[in-house]
N, C-alpha and C positions, 0 to 999 in steps of 0.2 A: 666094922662094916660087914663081916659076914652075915648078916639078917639082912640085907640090904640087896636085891635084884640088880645086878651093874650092868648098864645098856651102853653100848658104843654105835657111835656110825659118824660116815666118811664128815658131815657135818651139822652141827645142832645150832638152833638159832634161839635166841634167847627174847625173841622178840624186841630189842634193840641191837644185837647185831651177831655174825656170823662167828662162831667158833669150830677150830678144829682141835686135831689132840685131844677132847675132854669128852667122861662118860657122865652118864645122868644115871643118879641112886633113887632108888622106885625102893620105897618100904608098904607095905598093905595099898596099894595098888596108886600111891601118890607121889610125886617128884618131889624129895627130899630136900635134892644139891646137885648142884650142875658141876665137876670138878676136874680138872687138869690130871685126863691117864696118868700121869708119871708119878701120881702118890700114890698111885696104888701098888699095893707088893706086889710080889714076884708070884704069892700062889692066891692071888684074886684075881678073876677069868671073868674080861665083859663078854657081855655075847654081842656079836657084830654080826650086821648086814651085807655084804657089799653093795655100794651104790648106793645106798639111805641116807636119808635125813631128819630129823628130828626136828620138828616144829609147835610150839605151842596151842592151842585149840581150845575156841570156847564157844558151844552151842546153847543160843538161847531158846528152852524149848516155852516159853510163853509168848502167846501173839494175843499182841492189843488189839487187833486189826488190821486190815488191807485192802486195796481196792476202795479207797476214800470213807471205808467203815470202823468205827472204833468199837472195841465187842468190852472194854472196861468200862464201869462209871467210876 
């Protein structure tokens, strides 16, 4: 796991439900594995927030239309 960015905070949502204890592994700028701190050894160091949460996100940047207008055929 040392190539591996280890992100901790108070809790992450997995977009079905809330976890605590566990960090999220980031390899070239993507979420890996969502995983239970306590596998991790003793000299792997997440980086933590206080007060954070970790949430999933998806931006659609294409628009069909709006305001009763569709801009596809």
């Amino acid at each position: 796991m040392s190539s591996y960015r280890i992100l901790s905070a108070d809790r992450i949502f997995t977009g079905e439900k809330w976890l605590t204890g566990h960090v999220v592994l980031v390899s070239e700028g993507k979420i890996i594995d969502v995983i239970p701190e306590s596998l991790l050894s003793s000299t792997q160091v997440a980086e933590h927030n206080d007060n954070c949460i970790v949430v999933p996100a998806f931006i659609d940047l294409q628009v069909y239309g709006a305001n009763g207008k569709l801009l596809a055929m």
